[in-house]
N, C-alpha and C positions, 0 to 999 in steps of 0.2 A: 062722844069720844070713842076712838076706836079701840078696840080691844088686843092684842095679839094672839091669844090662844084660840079666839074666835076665827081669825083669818088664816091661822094656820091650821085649825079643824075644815072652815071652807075648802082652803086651798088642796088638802089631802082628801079629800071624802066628794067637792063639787071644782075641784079644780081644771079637769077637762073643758068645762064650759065657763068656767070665768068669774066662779059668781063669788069668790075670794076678790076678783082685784075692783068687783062693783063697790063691795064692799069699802073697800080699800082710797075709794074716790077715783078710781084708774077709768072712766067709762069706756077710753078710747083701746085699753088693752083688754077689755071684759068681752067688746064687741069683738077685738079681733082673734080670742081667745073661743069664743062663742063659732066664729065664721069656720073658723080651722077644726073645731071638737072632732071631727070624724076622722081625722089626720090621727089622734092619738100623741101627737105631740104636745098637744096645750097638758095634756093630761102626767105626761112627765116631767113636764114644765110646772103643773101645779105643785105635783110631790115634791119637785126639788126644794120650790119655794115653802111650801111647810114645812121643812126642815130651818131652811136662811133664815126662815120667820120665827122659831122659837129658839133658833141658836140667838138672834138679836138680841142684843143688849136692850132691855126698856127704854133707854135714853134713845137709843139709836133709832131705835121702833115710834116714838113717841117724837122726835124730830123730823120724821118723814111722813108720819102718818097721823099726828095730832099734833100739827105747825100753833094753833092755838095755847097750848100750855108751852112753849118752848121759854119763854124767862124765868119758867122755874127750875131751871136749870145752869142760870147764871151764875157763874159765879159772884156776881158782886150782891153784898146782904141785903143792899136797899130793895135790891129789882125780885130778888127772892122772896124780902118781905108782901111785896104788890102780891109776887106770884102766888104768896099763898091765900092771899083776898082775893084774887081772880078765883083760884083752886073753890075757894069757899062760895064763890058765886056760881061757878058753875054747878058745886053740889045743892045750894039753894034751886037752882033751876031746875034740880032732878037731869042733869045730861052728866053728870058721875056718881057713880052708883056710890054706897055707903064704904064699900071694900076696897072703890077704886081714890075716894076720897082718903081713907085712911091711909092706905101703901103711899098715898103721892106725898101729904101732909107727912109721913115722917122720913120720907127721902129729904124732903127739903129742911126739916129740923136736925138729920143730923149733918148736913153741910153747912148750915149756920155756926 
């Protein structure tokens, strides 16, 4: 699961060379971000997206960039209910950390 404070640290501090949108699942802009670095463009291109990236809204961030949890954010109770057995499975697998398990589990309990 991807993170945002993570991608917006990449993207401000390695964003010149791309490695915010490797991150990100983007390979095809990491490489073209990587081709350009000496242009100085990618690199204000990163800062800007460090900014986009932690003004996002979680939802917003978390539907572009962790398409996998997106029915926990259904509105309807039933698909919300799965979503939090999915939630729960992913933190069984160790691929959401215990911090990122509990922020999601009480978004979704308090839209119930």
């Amino acid at each position: 699961m991807r993170n945002k404070v993570v991608a917006a640290l990449l993207a401000f501090f390695l964003g010149g060379f791309g490695l915010h949108k490797f991150y990100l699942g983007q390979t095809g802009w990491g490489v073209l971000y990587l081709v350009f670095c000496w242009t100085l463009v990618p690199g204000l291109a990163g800062f800007v997206e460090s900014i986009l990236l932690l003004l996002a809204s979680d939802q917003d961030f978390d539907h572009r960039f962790n398409p996998n949890i997106l029915p926990f954010y259904s509105g309807n109770p039933v698909e919300q209910a799965l979503g939090l057995e999915r939630l729960a499975e992913l933190h069984a697998k160790g691929l959401v950390t215990d911090e990122e398990f509990e922020a999601k589990r009480r978004q979704l309990l308090e839209r119930m």
